[in-house]
N, C-alpha and C positions, 0 to 999 in steps of 0.2 A: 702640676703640683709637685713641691720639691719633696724628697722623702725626708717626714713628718721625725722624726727622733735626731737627725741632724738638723731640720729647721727650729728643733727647740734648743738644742745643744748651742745652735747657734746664737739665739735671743740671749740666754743667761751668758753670753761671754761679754760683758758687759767693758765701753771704752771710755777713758776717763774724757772730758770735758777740755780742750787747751785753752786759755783765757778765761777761766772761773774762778774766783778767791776760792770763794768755799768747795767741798768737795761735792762734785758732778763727775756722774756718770750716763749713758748715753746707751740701750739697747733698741733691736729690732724688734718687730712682731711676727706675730704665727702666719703663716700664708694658711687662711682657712679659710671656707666656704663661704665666708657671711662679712659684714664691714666690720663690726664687736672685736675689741680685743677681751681674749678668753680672760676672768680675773686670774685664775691660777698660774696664768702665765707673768702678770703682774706679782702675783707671791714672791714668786719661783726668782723674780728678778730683783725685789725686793731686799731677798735673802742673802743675794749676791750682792748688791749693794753693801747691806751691813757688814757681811764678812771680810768684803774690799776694804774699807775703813777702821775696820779694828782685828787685823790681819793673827794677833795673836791672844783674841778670845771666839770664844762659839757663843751664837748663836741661842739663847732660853727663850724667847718670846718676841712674837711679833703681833702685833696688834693695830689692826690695817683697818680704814673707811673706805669705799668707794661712792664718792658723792657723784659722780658722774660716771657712763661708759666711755672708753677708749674706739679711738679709731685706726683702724688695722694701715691703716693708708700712713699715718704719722708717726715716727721715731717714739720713744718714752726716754725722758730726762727725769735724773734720780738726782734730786739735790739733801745730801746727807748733811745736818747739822749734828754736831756733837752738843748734849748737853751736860752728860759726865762723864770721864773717864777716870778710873781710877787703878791699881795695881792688879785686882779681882773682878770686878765691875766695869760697863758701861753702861751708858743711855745713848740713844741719839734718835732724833727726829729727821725720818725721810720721807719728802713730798715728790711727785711722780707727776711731771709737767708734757701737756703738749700744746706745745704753743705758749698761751695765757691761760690755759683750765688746766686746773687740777684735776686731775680721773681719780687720784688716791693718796693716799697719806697714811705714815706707820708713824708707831715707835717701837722702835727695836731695843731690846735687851739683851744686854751678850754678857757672859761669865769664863774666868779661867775657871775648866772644872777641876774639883777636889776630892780627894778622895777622903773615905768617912762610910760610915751605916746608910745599909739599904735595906731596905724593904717597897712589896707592893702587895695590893692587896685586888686582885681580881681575879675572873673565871679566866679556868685555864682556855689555850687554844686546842682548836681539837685537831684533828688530822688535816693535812694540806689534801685541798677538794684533788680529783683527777681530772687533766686534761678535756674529759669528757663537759664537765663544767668552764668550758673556755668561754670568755662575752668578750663582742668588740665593742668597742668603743668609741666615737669617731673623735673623742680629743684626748685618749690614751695611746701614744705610739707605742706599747711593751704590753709585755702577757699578761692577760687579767684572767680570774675564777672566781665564780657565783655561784652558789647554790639557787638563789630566788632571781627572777625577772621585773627589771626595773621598769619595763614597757608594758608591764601586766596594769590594766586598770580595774582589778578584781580587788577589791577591799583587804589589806593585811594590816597585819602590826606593824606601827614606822620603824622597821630593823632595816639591815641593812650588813652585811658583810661583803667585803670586800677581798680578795688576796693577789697580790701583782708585784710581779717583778720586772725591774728595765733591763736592757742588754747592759754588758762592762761598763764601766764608767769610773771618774777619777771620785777618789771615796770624798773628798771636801764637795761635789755638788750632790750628795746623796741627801743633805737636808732640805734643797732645794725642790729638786726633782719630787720626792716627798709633799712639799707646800704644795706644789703646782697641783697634787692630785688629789689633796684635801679639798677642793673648789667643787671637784667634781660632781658625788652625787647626795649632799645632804639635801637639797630641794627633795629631788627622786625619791630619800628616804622618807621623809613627809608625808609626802604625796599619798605615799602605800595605804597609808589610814584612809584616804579619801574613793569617794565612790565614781567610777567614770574615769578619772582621768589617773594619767602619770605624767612623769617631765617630759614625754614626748608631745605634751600640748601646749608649751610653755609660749605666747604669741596666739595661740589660735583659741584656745580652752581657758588659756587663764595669762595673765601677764606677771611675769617674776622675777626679780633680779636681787642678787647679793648686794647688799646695805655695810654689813661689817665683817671681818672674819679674824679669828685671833687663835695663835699656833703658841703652843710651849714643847721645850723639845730636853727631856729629862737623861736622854744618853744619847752618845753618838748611833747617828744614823746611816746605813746601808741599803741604798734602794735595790741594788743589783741582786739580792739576795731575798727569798720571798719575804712578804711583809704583809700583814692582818689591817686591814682600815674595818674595824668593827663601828658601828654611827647608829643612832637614836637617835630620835627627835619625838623628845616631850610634848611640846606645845605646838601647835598654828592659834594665833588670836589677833585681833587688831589688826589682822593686814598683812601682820608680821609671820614668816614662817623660824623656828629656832630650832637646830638640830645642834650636837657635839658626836663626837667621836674617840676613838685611841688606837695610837700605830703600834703594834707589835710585832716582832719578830718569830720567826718559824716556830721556835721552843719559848714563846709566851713571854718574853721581856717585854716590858712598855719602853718607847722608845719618845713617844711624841703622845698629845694631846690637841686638841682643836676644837672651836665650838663657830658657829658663823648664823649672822642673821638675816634673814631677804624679806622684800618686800612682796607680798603676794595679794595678787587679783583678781574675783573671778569673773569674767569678759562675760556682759550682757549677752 
């Protein structure tokens, strides 16, 4: 196994395409345990996509399907259509090919940001947990801190906090890095409310996969620096599990938003 924070460093360095009108890009996959390519790592590359093609705006919203899984074994081809661009604004539609299937499809939203009136309105953060509070993760390569235990199948409130920070990094993929980790645990968070299980059953206790997930990113982002993934999830109905989230930064700025849908089953 190659070490895991260089093999994703690696995936998001995404190569354009030679021989393609429109614009293509070309990245690798995670070398992980299982055939699945992880969705977050699809975000993550996603994200690089859009910022390759509209090189002097950032990134407000991405708003991704996954109609199929990805296979670890196969490249990911990012075919970016533009369908606006303008002086302050863009749009543009990007679909994510292996082979002839689609595994995913965005639309990306990018903006020159402007300056003008802020305000936000949420609980503040509280203190950065200690050390003692360390969780690993096996598809987080950087520091993470939990107060609550996401393998617990003891009945909670579907909360969920989060706080992690990645080693150095160049500050343009810190919105990226970001995406990738938002994939992570809004199942888990769910779950909490349920009796018996957690995401560690996911295959064997119940079958569940991410459907949709959609990111908004309201300031520039910094992963290298701790950051708050605070998540709730209102509902499980229909099949469907729904959680959302918000990124913050150490002294309480919201940086990012996110909400994402899976499909959930409980295995006779």
């Amino acid at each position: 196994m190659p070490d895991m924070w260089n093999d994703l460093l690696a995936c998001l360095d995404l190569k354009p395409v030679v021989g393609i009108d429109t614009i293509a890009l070309e990245g690798g996959n995670q070398t992980l345990p299982y055939h699945r390519v992880f969705g977050g790592q699809v975000l993550g590359q996603l994200m690089v996509a859009a910022q390759l093609a509209f090189p002097d705006k950032a990134v407000k919203s991405l708003h991704t399907a996954f109609p199929r899984e990805g296979r670890s074994d196969t490249p990911i081809r990012y075919h970016v259509h533009t369908l606006h661009e303008g002086r302050s604004f863009a749009t543009a539609s990007i679909v994510a090919h292996q082979g002839e299937q689609v595994i995913a499809s965005a639309v990306a939203s990018l903006h020159v940001p402007e300056e003008g009136t802020q305000r936000q309105s949420l609980p503040e953060v509280g203190p950065l947990l200690g050390p003692e509070h360390r969780v690993e993760m096996s598809l987080l390569p950087w520091e993470a801190r939990a107060a609550d235990d996401l393998d617990s199948t003891e009945v909670a409130a579907p909360d969920y906090t989060l706080w992690m920070r990645t080693p150095p990094v160049e500050p343009e993929l810190g919105a990226a890095l970001t995406a990738y980790a938002t994939d992570l645990t809004l199942i888990g968070t769910a779950l909490r409310a349920e009796s018996g299980i957690s995401h560690t059953g996911n295959g064997t206790d119940f079958l569940s996969a991410v459907t949709t997930h959609t990111l908004w990113f309201h300031r520039p982002v910094r992963s290298d620096v701790w950051q708050v993934l605070r998540q709730h999830s209102p509902i499980l109905a229909g099949g469907r599990i729904f959680g959302r989230g918000d990124v913050l930064t150490e002294d309480g700025l919201l940086v990012a938003s996110y909400a994402q849908e899976a499909m959930f089953r409980h295995r006779s």
